[in-house]
C-alpha positions as CSV (number, residue, x, y, z in Angstrom):
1,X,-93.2,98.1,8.9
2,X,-93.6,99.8,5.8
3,X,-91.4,100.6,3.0
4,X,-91.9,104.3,4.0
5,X,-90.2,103.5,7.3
6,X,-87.4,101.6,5.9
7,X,-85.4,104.2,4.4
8,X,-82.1,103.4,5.9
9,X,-82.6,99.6,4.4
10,X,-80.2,98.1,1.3
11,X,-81.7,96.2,-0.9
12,X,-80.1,93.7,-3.5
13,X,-81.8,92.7,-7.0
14,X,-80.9,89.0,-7.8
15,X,-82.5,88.8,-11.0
16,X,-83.7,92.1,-13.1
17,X,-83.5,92.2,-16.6
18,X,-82.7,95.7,-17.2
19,X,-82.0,95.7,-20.7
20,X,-85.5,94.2,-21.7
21,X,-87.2,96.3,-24.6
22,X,-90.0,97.1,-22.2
23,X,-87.7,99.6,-20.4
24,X,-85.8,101.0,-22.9
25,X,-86.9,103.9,-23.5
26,X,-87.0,104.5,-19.9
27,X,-84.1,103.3,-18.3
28,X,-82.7,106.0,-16.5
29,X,-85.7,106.8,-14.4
30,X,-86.1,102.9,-13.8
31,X,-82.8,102.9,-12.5
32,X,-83.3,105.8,-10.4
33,X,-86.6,104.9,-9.4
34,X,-84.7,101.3,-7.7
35,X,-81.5,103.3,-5.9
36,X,-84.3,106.5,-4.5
37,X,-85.9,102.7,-3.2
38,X,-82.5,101.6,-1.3
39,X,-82.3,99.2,-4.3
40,X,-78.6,99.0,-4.1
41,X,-77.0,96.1,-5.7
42,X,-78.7,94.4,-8.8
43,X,-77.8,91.4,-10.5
44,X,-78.5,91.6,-14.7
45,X,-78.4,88.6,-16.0
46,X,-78.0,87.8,-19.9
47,X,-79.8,85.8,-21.4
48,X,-78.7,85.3,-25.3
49,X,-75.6,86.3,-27.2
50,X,-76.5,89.5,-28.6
51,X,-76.9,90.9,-25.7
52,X,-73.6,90.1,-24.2
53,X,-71.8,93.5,-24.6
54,X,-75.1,95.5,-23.7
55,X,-75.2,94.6,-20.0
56,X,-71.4,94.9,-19.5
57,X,-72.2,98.2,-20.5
58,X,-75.4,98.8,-18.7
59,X,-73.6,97.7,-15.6
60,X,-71.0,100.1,-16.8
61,X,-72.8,103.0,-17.3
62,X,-75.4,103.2,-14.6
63,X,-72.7,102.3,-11.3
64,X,-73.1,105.9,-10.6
65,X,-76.5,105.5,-9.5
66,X,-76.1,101.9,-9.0
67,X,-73.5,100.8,-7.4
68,X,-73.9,97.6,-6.9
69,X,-75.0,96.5,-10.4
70,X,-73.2,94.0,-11.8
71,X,-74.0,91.3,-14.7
72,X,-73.5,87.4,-15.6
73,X,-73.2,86.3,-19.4
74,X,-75.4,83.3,-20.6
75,X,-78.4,82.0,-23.0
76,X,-81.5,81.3,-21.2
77,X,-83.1,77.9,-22.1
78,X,-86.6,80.5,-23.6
79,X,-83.7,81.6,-26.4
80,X,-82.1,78.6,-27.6
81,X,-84.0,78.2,-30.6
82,X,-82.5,81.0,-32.2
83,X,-78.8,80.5,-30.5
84,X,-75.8,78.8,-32.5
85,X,-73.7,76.1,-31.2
86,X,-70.9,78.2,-31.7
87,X,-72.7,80.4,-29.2
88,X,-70.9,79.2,-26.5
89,X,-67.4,79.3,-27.9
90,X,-68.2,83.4,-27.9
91,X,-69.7,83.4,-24.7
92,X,-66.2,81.6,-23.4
93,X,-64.5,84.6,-25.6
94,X,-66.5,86.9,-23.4
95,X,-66.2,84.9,-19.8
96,X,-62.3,85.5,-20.6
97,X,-63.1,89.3,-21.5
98,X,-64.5,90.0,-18.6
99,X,-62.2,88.3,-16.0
100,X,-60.8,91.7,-15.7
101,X,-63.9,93.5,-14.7
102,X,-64.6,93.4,-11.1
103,X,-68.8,93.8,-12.2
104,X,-68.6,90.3,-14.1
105,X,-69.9,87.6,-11.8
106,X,-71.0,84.4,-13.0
107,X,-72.5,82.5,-15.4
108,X,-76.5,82.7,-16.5
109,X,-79.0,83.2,-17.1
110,X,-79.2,79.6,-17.9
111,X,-81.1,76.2,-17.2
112,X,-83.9,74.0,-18.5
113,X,-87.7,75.0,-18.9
114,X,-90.1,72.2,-18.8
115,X,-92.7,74.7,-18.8
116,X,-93.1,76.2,-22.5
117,X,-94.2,73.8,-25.5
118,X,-91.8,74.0,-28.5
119,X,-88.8,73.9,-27.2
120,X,-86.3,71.0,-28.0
121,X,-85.5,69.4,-25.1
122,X,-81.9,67.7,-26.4
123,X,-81.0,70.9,-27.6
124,X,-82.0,72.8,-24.5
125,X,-79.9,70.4,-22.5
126,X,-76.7,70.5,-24.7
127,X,-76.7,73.9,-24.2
128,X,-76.5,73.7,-20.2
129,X,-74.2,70.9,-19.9
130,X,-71.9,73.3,-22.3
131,X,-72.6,76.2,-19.9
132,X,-72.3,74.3,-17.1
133,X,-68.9,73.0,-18.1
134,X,-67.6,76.6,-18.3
135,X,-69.0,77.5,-15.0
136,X,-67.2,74.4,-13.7
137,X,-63.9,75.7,-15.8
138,X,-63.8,79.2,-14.7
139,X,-65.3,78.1,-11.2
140,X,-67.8,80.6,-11.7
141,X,-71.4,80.5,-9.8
142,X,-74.6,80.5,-11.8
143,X,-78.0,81.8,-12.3
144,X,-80.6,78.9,-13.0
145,X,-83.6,78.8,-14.4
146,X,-85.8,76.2,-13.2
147,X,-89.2,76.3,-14.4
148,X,-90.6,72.8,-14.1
149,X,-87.1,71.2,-14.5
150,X,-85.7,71.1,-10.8
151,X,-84.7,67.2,-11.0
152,X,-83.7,67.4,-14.3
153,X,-81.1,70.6,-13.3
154,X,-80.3,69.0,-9.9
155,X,-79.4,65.9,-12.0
156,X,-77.0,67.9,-14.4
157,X,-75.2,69.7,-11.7
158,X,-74.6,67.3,-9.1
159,X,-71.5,65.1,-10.7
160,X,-70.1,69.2,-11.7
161,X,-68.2,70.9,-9.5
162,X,-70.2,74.4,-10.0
163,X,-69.5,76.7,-6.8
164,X,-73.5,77.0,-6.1
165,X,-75.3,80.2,-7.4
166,X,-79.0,81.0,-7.2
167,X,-82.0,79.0,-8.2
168,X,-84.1,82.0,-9.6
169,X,-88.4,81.8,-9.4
170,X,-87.6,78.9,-7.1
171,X,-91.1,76.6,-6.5
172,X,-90.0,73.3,-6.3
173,X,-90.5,70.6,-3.3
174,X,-88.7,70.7,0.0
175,X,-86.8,67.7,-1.0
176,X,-85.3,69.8,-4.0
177,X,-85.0,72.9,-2.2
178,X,-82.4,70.9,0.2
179,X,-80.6,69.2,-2.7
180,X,-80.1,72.9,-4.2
181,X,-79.1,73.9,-0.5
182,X,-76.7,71.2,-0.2
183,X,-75.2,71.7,-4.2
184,X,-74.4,75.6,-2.4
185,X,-76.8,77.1,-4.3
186,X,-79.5,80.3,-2.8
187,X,-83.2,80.1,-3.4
188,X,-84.8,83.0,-5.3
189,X,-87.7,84.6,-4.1
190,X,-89.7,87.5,-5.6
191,X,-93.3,89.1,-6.6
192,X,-94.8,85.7,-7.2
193,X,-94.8,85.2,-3.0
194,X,-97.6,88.0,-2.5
195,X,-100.3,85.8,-4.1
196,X,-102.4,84.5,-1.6
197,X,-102.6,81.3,-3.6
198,X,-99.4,80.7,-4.1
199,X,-99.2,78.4,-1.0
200,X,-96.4,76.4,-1.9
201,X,-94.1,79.1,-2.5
202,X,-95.2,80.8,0.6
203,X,-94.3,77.5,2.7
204,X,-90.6,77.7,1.5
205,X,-90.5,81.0,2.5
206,X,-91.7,80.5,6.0
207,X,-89.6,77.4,6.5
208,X,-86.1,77.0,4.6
209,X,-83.4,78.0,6.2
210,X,-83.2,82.0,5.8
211,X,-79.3,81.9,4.9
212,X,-80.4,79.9,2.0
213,X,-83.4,82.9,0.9
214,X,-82.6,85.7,-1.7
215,X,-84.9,88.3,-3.1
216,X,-85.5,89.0,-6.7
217,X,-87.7,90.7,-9.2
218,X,-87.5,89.0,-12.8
219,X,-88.4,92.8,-13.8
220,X,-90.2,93.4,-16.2
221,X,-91.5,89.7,-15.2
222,X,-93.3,88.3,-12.6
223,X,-95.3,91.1,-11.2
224,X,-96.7,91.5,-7.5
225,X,-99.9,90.6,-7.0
226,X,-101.0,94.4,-6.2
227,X,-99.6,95.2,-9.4
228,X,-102.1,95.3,-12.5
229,X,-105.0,96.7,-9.4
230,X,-102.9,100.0,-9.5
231,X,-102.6,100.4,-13.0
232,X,-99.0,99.6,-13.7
233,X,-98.3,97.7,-16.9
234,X,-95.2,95.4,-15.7
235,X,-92.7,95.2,-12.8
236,X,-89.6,97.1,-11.8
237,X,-87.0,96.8,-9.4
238,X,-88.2,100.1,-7.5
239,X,-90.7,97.4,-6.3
240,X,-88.6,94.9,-4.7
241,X,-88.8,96.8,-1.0
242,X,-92.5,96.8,-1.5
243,X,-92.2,92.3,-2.4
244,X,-89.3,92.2,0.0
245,X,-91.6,93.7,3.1
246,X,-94.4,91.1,1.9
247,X,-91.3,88.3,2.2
248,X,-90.9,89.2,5.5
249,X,-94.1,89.3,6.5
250,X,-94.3,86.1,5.1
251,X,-91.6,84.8,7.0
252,X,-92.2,86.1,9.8
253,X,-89.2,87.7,10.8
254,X,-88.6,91.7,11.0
255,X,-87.8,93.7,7.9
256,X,-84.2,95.2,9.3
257,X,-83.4,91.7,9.8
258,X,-84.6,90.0,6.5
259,X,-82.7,93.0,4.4
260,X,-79.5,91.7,6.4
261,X,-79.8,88.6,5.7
262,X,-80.4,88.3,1.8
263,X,-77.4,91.0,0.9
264,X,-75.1,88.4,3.3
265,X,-77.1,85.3,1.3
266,X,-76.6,87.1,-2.2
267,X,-72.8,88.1,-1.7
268,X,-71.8,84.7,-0.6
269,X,-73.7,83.5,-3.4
270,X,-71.6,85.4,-5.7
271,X,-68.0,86.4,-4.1
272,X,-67.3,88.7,-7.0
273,X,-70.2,90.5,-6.1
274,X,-69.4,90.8,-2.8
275,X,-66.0,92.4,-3.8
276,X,-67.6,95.2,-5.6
277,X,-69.8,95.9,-2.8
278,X,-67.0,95.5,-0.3
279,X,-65.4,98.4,-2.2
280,X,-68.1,101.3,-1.9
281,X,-68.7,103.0,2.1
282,X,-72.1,103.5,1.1
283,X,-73.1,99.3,1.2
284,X,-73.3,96.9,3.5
285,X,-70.6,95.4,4.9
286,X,-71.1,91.5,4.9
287,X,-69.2,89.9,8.2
């Protein structure tokens, strides 16, 4: 089917980083751009300090058009050369802030990257055990970044008692894909799947368990692989029913039924999500 013929489809947006530089000048029209594509919940995830009261306000100000965009509060591993310790006692100051607002879900985006040279790897890890210790605190699911570090996180969350969450850009083994399953956590799935090489990726995909599947973007990052061939400079959520319909294909399961099942996978993932959806007659309604 294509995304033509799926008009009467919701989407959901695990992972977009609307307030990266590349679409600020822009934002509006990227945000209408994803809700004219059924885009209808996103997740925006922080990713350092400074930017904690900007997506509280993003998710404020565009739930018009969006009304399912919510936000978590974190530092991503790729910014914790430039963080403070003290950091985290303001991102507690602003977990306790935002109790009160229904579009404040969890905790991220946060993890370990293996990936990237340069990084110090005590300090990356002090700085998720701290997270994760306020996710365990305020029983709040999280957004994990995994890039090359899957045992390493597994090993980190598994004497916690973190209420599960999603592993974003997942592309780990089966046997870590389960033991992320089995911790309550969703697997993140996205524009990287529509790369004919990427067979590993493609393999989860076809064989997890489909309650344990959610669909993403990473906008601006990882871009479809039709992408740069027509021109465009980096990825949006608009896209995601275009890499959502390649999922499925992937999977080999019908679009109407793939949709269904990663809103129900991405609201269980995140309850206070679910709330805010619950709340609007023009979403879903997850049984």
């Amino acid at each position: 089917m294509s995304v033509a013929a799926s008009h009467h489809l919701s989407w959901v947006d695990t992972h977009c980083h609307l307030d990266a530089a590349e679409f600020a000048s822009d934002l509006h029209r990227v945000v209408a751009d994803a809700a004219k594509n059924q885009v209808k919940a996103i997740l925006l995830p922080a990713v350092k300090a400074e930017d904690f009261q900007l997506v509280k306000a993003l998710a404020a100000q565009y739930s018009d058009l969006l009304p399912g965009l919510v936000y978590s509060l974190g530092i991503h591993p790729l910014y914790i050369n430039q963080a403070k310790e003290s950091d985290i006692a303001f991102l507690r100051e602003h977990i306790e802030a935002s109790l009160s607002d229904a579009r404040f879900v969890g905790i991220g985006e946060i993890g370990l990257d293996y990936f990237v040279e340069g990084l110090d790897l005590q300090r990356q890890e002090w700085f998720f055990q701290e997270q994760l210790k306020l996710a365990e605190y305020y029983q709040l699911p999280v957004v994990l970044h995994v890039r090359r570090s899957q045992d390493a996180i597994l090993k980190a969350l598994r004497p916690r008692k973190v209420p599960g969450g999603i592993a974003h850009a997942f592309n780990g083994s089966f046997q870590q894909a389960e033991q992320f399953i089995g911790l309550g956590f969703k697997l993140g799935f996205g524009g990287a799947a529509t790369y004919e090489r990427a067979l590993q990726i493609r393999r989860l995909l076809k064989e997890l368990p489909l309650e344990s599947i959610v669909t993403e973007t990473d906008a601006p990052d990882i871009p479809p692989a039709w992408l740069k061939q027509e021109g465009l400079t980096f990825n949006e959520p608009a896209f995601l029913p275009r890499i959502a319909n390649a999922l499925a294909d992937i999977r080999g399961i019908g679009v109407d039924a793939f949709a269904t099942a990663v809103w129900r996978n991405a609201m269980q993932a995140f309850p206070r999500w679910a709330t805010v959806c619950a709340t609007n007659p023009h979403l879903p309604v997850v049984s």
